[in-house]
C-alpha positions, 0 to 999 in steps of 0.5 A: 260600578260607578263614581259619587260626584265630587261634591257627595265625597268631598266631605269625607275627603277633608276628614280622611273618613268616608262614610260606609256604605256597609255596616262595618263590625267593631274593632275586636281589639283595643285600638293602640293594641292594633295600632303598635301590631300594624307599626311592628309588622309594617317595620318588616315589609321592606327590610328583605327589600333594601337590605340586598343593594348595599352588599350586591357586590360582595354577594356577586363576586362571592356568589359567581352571579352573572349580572343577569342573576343579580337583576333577577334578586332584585326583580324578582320579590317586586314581582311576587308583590303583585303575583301574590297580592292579588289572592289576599283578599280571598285568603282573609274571607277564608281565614281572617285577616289577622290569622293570614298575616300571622302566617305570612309573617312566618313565611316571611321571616322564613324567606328572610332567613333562606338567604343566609345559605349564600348561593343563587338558588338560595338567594332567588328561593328566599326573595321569592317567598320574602315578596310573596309574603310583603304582598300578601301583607300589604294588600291587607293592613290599608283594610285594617286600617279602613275597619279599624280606624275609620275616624283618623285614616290620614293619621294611621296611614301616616303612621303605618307608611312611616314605619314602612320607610323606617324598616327600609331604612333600618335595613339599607343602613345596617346591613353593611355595618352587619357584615362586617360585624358578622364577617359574612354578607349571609349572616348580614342578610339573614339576620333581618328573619329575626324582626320578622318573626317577633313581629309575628309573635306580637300580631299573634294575640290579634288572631283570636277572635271572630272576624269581621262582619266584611271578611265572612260574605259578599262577591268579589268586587268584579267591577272594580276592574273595569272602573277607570278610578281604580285603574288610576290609583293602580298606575299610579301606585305601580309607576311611583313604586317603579321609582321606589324599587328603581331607587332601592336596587340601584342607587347604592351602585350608582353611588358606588360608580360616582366614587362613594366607598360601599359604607357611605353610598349605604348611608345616602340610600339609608338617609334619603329612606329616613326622610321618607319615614318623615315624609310618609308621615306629613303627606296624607295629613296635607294631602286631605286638607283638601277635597282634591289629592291631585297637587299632592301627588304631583308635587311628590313625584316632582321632587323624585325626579328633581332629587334623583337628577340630582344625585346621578349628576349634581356635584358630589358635595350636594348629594345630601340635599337631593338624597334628602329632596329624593326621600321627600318626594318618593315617602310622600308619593307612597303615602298619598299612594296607600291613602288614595286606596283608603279614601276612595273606599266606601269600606273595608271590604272594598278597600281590601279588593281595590288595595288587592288590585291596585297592589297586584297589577301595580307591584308587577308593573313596578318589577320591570323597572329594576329590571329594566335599569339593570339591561340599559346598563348592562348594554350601555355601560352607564346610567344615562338610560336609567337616567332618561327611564326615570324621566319617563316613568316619573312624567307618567306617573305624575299624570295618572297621580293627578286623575287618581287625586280627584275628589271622587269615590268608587261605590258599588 
């Protein structure tokens, strides 16, 4: 596998529609059919996610989790995103792509629904289903996306990530108000099934057809592993989803330990995901402006950092300011992110594979960092250490967010 030159890409970049260097088979279906499916199904991917922060305390007394329990419900559907994102590719060349995600989508709301029991088993049991089903799904819609809207990629991730910070936001807001509605945090948790399987039931006329002429032949893309582009996107996909999972498991507490009451910390973390759906949206448009990625992916992680410093040590009347600084940066960050694994794809085919392992590797690479922020402060007693930790990932991802911004092109 090699690289086109920046200049045999650039123009394709500005326009967010490489040219194909496979014939791709023609959308099945009406494009604003497939469109309101793909927003309907993003808006499920991270609600099984965020829901779980804003009642961990109440699941941890009533559920007798020891804190090693906890970090493990919140590590643990991170890590099966990548686990099983990897094995996507191959099930839609088995199955079709729509037929997968009709399935998955079950699966998911399944694992949603598990946690309702209310007891350890439960808890982790549903989390691991409920991650193995988002990772699944999110290898596979960027491909859609590349196969059936080839002309307005920028605009169509926007969307598609817009809707995925909308359901994370939905979820971290409503949770709580749920609860108390409810009288329960399980019935809080499972509820969240509910959206998942209409969304499935939506993306059900999707599956009839034949599929297209990419998901039936070719090899895997074996090369694509040893490519230093795609192992640029990849890290920088897991590092900035790191911040993402870091900020979704823990900012409530941390919240919480400043002297927010549970509603309100709920509604900061709820506000700051609203911004990243506004974010989402803007950022792959600004970004293939230009041939190069590169300022808009630095840009995005500077403002996490910035946002995040901000909420853990700024005056507690500012916190909305980097609340909203933070949305800006990590909805910006995972837009240009998903829309890097579209533009630099010659095709639909290799942007299922490059999303396949851009997600796998980079998603296991994001579960340690919950993990790791829950053992610094369960050995220091504070957040200074995640604090530092952030600092680091951050830095790290800016750096590998620059190489993956350059104007260049896998080609097999």
């Amino acid at each position: 596998m090699s690289i086109d030159s920046a200049a045999a890409s650039s123009a394709g970049s500005r326009s967010g529609a490489p040219a194909a260097v496979r014939r791709e088979t023609p959308a099945l279906h009406h494009p604003l059919l497939v469109a309101a499916s793909l927003v309907l199904v993003a808006l499920n991917l991270r609600p099984a996610l965020s829901s779980l922060a804003p009642v961990m305390g109440d699941v941890v007394r009533d559920a007798g989790l020891t804190s090693g329990q906890a970090g493990l419900l919140t590590t643990s559907p991170v890590l099966c995103l990548g686990l099983f994102g990897v094995v996507a590719p191959r099930l839609a060349q088995r199955f079709g792509t729509e037929r997968t995600i009709f399935v998955v989508l079950l699966m998911l709301g399944a694992g949603i629904a598990l946690r309702g029991v209310g007891n350890f088993a439960a808890l982790f049991a549903g989390a691991t289903l409920a991650g193995a089903g988002i990772g699944i799904i999110g290898v596979l819609l960027p491909a859609v996306v590349k196969r059936d809207f080839p002309g307005k990629i920028s605009l169509m991730m926007g969307v598609y990530t817009m809707a995925l910070c909308a359901g994370a936001a939905a979820a971290a807001g409503l949770t709580v108000p749920l609860e108390r509605a409810l009288g329960q945090w399980t019935g809080a948790l499972a509820v969240w099934a509910v959206p998942a399987v209409a969304a499935a039931l939506a993306w059900l006329p999707l599956t009839r057809g034949r599929q297209s002429e990419t998901e039936q032949s070719g090899p895997p893309l074996r090369g694509l592993w040893s490519n230093g582009l795609a192992w640029q996107i990849t890290l920088f996909m897991g590092l900035q989803s790191a911040l993402a999972y870091i900020v979704l498991g823990w900012m409530a507490p941390m919240l919480r330990d400043r002297g927010f009451d549970p509603t309100m910390a709920g509604l900061i973390v709820s506000g700051s995901v609203m911004v990243q759906v506004a974010a989402a949206l803007v950022a792959p448009m600004l970004a293939t402006r230009t041939p190069s990625q590169s300022i808009a992916a630095v840009s995005m992680l500077g403002c996490s950092l910035v946002g995040m410093l901000g909420c853990l040590y700024a005056p507690l009347g500012t916190i909305a300011l980097w609340a909203v600084i933070l949305g800006i940066g990590q909805g910006g960050a995972f837009a240009v992110a998903l829309t890097l694994i579209v533009l630099r794809s010659p095709d639909s085919r290799t942007a299922s594979h490059l999303s396949g392992m851009s997600q796998s590797v980079g998603y296991t690479l994001a579960s340690a960092g919950p993990f790791a922020v829950g053992l610094l402060h369960g050995w220091s007693g504070d957040w200074h250490a995640s604090a530092l930790l952030f600092v680091v990932v951050a830095v790290a991802a800016a750096f590998f967010g620059f190489l993956a911004g350059r104007p260049r092109r896998l080609r097999v």
